[in-house]
LOKE-716478 format. One record per residue (C-alpha): residue number from 1; x, y, z. Coordinates in nm, 2 decimals, padded with zeros to 4 digits. Each point is the difference from the previous one (the first is absolute). Example, Ala and Ser with C-alpha at 12.3 -4.5 7.8 and 13.67 -1.06 7.14 Angstrom:
<atoms>
<i=1, x=01.23, y=-00.45, z=00.78>
<i=2, x=00.14, y=00.34, z=-00.07>
</atoms>
This chain:
<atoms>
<i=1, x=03.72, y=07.15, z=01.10>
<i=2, x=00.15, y=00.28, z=-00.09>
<i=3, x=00.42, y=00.02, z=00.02>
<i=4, x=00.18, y=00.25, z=00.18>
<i=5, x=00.17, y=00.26, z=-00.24>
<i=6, x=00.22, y=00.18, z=00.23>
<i=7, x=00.32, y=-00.24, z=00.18>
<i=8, x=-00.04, y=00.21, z=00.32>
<i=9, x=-00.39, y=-00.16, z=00.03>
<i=10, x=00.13, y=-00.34, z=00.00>
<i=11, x=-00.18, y=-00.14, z=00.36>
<i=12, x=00.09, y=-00.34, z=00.09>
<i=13, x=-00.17, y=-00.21, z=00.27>
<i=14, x=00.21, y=-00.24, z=00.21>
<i=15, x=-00.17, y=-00.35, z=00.04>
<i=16, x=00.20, y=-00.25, z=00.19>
<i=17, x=00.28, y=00.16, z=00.23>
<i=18, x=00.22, y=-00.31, z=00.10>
<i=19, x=00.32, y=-00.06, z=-00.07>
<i=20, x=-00.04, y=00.08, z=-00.38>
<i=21, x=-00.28, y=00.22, z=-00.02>
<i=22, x=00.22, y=00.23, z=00.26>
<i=23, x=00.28, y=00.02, z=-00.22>
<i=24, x=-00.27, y=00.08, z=-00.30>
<i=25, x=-00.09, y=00.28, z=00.23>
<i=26, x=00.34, y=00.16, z=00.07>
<i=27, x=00.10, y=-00.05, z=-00.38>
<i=28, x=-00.33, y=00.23, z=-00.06>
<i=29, x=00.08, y=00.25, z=00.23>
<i=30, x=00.36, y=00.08, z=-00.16>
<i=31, x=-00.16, y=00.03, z=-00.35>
<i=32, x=-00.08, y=00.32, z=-00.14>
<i=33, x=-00.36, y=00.04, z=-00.15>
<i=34, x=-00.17, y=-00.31, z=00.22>
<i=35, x=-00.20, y=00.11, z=00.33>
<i=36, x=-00.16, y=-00.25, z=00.24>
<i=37, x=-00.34, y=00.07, z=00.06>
<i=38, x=-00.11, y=-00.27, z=00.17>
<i=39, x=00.09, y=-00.38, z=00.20>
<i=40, x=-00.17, y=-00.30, z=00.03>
<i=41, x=00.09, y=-00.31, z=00.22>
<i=42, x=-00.21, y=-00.24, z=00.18>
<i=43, x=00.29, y=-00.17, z=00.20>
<i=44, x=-00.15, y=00.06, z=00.34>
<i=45, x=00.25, y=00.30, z=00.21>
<i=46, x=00.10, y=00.19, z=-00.34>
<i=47, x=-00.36, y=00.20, z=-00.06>
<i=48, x=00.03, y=00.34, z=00.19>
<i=49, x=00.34, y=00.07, z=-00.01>
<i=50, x=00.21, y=00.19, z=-00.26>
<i=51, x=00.14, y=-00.11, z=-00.30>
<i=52, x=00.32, y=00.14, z=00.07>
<i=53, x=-00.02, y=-00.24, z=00.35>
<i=54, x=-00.04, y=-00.31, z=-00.18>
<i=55, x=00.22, y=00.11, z=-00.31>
<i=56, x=00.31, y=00.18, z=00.18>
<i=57, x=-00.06, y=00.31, z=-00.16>
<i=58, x=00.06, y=00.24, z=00.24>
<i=59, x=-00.17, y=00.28, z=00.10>
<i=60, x=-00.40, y=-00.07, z=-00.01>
<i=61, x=-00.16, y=00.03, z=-00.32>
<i=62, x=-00.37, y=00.04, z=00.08>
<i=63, x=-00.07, y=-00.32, z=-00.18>
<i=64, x=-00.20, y=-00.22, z=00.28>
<i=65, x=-00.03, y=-00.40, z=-00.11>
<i=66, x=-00.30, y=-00.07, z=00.02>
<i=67, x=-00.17, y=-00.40, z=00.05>
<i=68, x=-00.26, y=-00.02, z=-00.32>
<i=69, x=00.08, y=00.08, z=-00.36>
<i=70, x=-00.41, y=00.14, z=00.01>
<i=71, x=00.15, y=00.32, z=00.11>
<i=72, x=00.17, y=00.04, z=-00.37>
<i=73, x=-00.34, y=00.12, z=-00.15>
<i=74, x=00.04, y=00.34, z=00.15>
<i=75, x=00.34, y=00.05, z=-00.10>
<i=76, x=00.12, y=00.18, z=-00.24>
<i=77, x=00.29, y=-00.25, z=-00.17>
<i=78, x=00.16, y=-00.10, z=-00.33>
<i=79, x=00.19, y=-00.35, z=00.04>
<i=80, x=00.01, y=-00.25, z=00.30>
<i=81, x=00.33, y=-00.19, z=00.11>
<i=82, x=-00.15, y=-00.30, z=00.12>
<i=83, x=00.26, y=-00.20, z=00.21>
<i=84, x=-00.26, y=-00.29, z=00.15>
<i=85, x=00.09, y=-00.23, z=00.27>
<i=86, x=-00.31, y=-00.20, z=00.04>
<i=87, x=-00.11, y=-00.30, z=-00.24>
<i=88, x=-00.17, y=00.03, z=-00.32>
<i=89, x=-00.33, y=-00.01, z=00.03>
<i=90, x=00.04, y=00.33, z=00.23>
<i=91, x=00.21, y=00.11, z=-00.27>
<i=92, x=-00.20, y=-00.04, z=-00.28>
<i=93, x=-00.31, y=00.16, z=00.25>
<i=94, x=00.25, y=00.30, z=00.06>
<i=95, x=00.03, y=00.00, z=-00.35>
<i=96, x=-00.34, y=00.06, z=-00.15>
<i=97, x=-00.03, y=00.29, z=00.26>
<i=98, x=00.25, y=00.16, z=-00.12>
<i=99, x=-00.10, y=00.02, z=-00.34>
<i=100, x=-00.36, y=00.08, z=00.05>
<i=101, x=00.05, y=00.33, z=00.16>
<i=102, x=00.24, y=00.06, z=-00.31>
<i=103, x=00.43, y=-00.05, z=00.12>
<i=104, x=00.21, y=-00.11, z=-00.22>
<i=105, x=00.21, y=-00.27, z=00.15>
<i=106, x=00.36, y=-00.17, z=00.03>
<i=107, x=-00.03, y=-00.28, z=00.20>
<i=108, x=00.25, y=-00.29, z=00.10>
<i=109, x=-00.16, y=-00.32, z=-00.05>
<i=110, x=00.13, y=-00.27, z=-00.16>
<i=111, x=-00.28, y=-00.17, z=-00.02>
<i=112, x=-00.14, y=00.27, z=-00.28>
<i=113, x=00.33, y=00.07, z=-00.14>
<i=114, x=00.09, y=-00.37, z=-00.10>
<i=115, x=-00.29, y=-00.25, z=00.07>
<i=116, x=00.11, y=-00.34, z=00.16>
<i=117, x=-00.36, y=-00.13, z=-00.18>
<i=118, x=-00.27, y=00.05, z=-00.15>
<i=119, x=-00.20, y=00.11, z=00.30>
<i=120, x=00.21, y=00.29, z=00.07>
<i=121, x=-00.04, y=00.03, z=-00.38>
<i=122, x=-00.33, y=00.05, z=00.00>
<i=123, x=00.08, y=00.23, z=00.28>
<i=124, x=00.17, y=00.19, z=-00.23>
<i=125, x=-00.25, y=00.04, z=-00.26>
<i=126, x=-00.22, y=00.08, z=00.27>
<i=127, x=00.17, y=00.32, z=00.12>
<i=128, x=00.12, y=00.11, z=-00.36>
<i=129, x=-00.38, y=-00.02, z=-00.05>
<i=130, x=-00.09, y=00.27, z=00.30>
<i=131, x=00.26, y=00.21, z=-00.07>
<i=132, x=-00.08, y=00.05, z=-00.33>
<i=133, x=-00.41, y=00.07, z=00.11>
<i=134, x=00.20, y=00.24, z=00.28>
<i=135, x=00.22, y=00.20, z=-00.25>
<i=136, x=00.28, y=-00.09, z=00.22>
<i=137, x=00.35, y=-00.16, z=-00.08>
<i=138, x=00.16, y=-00.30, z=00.22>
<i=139, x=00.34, y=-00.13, z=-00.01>
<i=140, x=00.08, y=-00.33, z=00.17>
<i=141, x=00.34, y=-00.03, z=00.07>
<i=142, x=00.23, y=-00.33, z=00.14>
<i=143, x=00.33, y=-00.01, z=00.21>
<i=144, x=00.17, y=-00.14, z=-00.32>
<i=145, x=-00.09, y=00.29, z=-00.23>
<i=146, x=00.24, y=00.24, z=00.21>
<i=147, x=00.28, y=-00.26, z=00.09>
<i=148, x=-00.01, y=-00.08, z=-00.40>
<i=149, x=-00.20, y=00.26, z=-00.13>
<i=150, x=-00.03, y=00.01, z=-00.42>
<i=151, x=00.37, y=00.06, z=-00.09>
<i=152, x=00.01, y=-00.38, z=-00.11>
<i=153, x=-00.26, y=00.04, z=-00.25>
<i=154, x=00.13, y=00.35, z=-00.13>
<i=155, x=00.35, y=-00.09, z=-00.07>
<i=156, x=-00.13, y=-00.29, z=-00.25>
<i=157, x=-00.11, y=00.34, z=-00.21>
<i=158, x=00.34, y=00.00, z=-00.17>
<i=159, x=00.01, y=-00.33, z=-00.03>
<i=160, x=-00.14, y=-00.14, z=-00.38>
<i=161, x=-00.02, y=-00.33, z=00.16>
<i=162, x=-00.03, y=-00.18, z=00.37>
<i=163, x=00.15, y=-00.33, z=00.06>
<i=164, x=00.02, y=-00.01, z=00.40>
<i=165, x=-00.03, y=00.21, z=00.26>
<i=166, x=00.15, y=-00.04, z=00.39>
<i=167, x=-00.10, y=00.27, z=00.25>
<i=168, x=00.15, y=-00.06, z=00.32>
<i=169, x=-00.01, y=00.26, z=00.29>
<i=170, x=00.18, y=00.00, z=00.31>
<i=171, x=-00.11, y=00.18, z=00.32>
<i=172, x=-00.09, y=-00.02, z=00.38>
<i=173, x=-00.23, y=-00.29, z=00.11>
<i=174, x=-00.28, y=00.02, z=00.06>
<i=175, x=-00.37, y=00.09, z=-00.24>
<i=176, x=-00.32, y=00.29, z=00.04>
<i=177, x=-00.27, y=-00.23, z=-00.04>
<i=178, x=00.00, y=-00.23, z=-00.26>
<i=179, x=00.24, y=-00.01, z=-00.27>
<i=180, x=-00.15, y=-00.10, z=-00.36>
<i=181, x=00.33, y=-00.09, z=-00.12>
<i=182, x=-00.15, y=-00.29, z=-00.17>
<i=183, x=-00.29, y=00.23, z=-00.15>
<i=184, x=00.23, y=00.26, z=-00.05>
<i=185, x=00.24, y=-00.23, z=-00.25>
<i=186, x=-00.32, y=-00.11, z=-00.16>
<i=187, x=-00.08, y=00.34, z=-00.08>
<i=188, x=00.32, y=00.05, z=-00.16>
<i=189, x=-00.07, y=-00.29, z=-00.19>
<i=190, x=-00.31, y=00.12, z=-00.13>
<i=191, x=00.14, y=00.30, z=-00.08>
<i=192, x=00.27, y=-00.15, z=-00.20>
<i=193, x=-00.26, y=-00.19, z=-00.20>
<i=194, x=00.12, y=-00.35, z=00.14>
<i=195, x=-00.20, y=-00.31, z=00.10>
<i=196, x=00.19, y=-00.14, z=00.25>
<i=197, x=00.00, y=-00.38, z=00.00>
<i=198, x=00.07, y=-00.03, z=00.39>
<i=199, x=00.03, y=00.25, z=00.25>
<i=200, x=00.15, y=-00.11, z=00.28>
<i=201, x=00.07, y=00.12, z=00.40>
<i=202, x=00.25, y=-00.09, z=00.22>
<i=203, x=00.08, y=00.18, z=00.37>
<i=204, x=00.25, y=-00.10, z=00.22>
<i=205, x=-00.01, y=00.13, z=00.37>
<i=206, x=00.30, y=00.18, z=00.10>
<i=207, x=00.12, y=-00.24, z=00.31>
<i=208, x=00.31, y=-00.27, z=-00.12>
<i=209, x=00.05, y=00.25, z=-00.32>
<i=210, x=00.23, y=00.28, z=-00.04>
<i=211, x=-00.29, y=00.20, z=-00.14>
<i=212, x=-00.37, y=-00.08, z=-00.04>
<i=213, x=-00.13, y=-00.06, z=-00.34>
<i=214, x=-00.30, y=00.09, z=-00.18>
<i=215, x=-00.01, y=-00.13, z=-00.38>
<i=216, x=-00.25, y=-00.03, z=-00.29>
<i=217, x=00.10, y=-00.16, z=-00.34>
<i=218, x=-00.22, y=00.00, z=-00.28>
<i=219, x=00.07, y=-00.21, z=-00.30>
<i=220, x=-00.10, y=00.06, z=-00.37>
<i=221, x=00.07, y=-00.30, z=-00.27>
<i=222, x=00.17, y=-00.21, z=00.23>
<i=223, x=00.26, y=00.27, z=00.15>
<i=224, x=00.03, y=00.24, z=00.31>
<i=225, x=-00.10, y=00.28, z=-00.19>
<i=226, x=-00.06, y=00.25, z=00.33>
<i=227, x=00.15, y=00.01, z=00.36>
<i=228, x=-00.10, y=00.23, z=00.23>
<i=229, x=00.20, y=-00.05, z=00.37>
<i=230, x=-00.03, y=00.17, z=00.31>
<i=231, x=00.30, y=-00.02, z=00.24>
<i=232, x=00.07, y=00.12, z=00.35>
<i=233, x=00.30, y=00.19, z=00.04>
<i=234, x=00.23, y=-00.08, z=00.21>
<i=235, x=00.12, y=00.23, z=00.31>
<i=236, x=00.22, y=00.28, z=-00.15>
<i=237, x=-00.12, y=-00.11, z=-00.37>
<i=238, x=-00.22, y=00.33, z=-00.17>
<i=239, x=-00.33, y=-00.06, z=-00.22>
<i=240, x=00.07, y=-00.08, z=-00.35>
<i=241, x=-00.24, y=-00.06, z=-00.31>
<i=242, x=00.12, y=-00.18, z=-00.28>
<i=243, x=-00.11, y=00.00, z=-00.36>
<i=244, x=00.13, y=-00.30, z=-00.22>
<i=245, x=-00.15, y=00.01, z=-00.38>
<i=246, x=00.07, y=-00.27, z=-00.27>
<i=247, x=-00.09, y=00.16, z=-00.35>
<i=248, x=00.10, y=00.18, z=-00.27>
<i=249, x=00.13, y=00.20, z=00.20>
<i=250, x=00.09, y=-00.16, z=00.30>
<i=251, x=00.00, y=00.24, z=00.25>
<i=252, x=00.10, y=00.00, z=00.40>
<i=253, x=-00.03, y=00.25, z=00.27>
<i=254, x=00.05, y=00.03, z=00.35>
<i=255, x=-00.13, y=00.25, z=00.25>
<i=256, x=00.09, y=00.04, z=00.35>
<i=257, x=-00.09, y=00.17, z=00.29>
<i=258, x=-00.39, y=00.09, z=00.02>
<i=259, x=-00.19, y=00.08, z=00.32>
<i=260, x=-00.18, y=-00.28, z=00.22>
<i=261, x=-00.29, y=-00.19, z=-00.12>
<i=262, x=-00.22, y=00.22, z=00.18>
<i=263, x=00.14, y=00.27, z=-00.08>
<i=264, x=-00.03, y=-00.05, z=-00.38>
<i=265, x=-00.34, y=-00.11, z=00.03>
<i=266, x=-00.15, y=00.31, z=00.18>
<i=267, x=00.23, y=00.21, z=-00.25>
<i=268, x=-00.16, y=-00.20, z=-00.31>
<i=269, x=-00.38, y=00.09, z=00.14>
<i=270, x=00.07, y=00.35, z=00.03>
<i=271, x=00.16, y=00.01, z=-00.35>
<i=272, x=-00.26, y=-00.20, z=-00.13>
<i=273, x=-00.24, y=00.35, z=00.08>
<i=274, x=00.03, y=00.17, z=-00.32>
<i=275, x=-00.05, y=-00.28, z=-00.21>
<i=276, x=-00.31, y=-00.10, z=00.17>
<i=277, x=-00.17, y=00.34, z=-00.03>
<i=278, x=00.05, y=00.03, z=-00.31>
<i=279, x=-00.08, y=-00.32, z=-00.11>
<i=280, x=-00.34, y=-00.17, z=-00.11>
<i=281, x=-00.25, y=-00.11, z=00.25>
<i=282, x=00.03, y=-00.32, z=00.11>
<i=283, x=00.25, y=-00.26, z=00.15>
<i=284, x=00.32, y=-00.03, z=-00.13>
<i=285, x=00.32, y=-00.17, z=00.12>
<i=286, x=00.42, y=00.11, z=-00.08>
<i=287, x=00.03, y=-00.15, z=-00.33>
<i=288, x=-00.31, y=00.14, z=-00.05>
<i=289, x=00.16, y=00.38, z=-00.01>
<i=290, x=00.26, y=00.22, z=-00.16>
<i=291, x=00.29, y=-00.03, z=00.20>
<i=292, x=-00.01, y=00.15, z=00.35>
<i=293, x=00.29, y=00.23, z=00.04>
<i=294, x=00.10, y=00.26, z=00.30>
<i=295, x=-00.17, y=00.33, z=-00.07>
<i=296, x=00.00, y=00.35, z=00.17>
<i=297, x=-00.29, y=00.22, z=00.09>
<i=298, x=00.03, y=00.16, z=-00.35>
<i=299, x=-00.03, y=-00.37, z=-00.17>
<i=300, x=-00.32, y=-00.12, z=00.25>
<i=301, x=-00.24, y=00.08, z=-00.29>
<i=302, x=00.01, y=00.13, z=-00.38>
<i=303, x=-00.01, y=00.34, z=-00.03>
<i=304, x=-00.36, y=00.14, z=-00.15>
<i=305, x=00.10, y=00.01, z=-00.40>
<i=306, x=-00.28, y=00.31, z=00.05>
<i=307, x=00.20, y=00.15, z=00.19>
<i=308, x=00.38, y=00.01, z=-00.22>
<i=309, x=-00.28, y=00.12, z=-00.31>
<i=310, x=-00.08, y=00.32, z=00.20>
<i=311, x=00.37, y=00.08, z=00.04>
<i=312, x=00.09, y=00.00, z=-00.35>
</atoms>
């Protein structure tokens, strides 16, 4: 399909407006350069109302939810925030409509972003395939990818050689969904060019403990050569990420502070924008991509090259 070229044409369609897809809504209304044009849930009592009602925008902004994603085919669009709350079969059915009237998509489901097996793989292949026939780009994104993101993977660029790596973050209970933190350890495995020998899961509930515990260890020759550990903070305690890298160099880094899990997940999707329209059909997932960074209205898309040649 053919890309948007100037950042103020960027049109969005809302699909999903619970809990997250409402704060994907209000992140999109404060950006420069992204315009909702249309909203689609089926959750009976949220078609004919306004986005802004189900969002908390404000003041009404015209945008009326409607029940069916069928209604997408006479709307004039570039990308589709897809927020689902049903199961995956309507997801993947949502899905395919999507692409064959031609929207490029960001959509949170774990299932497509890290497949538990090789069903959902097949999944996969399945919608990489229409997309690709559609001319339309997909991201799948999981919980995990904005609690850990790729910062992991990108500090081991200075490093000549990688020994062991812990990540361990520390935040507010609770998950969006299901979190891939064992498929998202495996990807940084994979990454990394390990075969792990073992990769193993262990989750403690939170009751009797001063904090519950969510822990993957994957061992290479013998030894725990990656940890990745999800804590929950205690009251009063902030949310900290850290980094722990045994090399040449070794390297450690710790980050704290950082929005809710929510909230960095609906920011990620609407980062995630520029690099999926100017990316390749087809379906991609985070490690897939250059890195997804913050951006203003003057960094949504590339500037036309044709365009700096007739100034000079």
């Amino acid at each position: 399909m053919e890309q948007p070229s100037d950042v103020q044409d960027v049109r969005v369609v809302h699909f999903g407006l619970g809990s997250l897809g409402a704060a994907i809504a209000r992140i999109v209304a404060t950006r420069e350069g992204l315009t909702s044009v249309a909203a689609i849930d089926p959750v009976p009592g949220r078609d004919g109302r306004d986005l802004a009602d189900l969002a908390n925008l404000g003041p009404a902004t015209g945008v009326i939810v409607e029940a069916s994603p069928t209604r997408l085919r006479d709307v004039e669009a570039d990308v589709v925030l897809y927020a689902p709350e049903g199961d995956l079969d309507a997801a993947t059915t949502d899905l395919e409509i999507l692409m064959e009237v031609g929207l490029n998509v960001v959509a949170i489901l774990p299932e497509l972003a890290y497949p538990p097996d090789d069903d959902d793989d097949d999944l996969a292949v399945s919608i990489d395939t229409l997309a690709r026939e559609a001319e339309v780009t997909a991201l799948a994104l999981d919980p995990s990818d904005a609690l850990l993101g790729t910062l992991p993977l990108s500090l081991t660029s200075i490093c000549s050689r990688v020994d062991r790596i812990v990540v361990r973050r520390r935040g507010a209970s609770g998950e969006i969904g299901r979190l891939s933190l064992g498929d998202w350890a495996q990807a940084l495995a994979n990454a990394l060019g390990w075969v792990l020998d073992d990769l193993s899961e262990e989750e403690e509930p939170q009751g009797g403990l001063p904090r519950g515990v969510h822990r993957i260890v994957g061992s290479v020759g013998g030894r725990d050569a990656l940890v990745v550990e999800m804590l929950s903070a205690t009251a009063g305690e902030g949310a900290t990420l850290d980094v722990e890298i045994e090399g040449e160099p070794s390297l450690r880094m710790t980050l704290t502070g950082g929005a809710g899990a929510e909230t960095a997940l609906a920011t990620l999707a609407v980062n995630a924008i520029p690099s999926v329209l100017t990316s390749d059909p087809g379906l991609y997932t985070l490690p897939d991509l250059p890195p997804i960074h913050c951006w203003t209205s003057l960094g949504l898309m590339p500037a036309d090259e044709d365009e700096f040649e007739d100034d000079v």
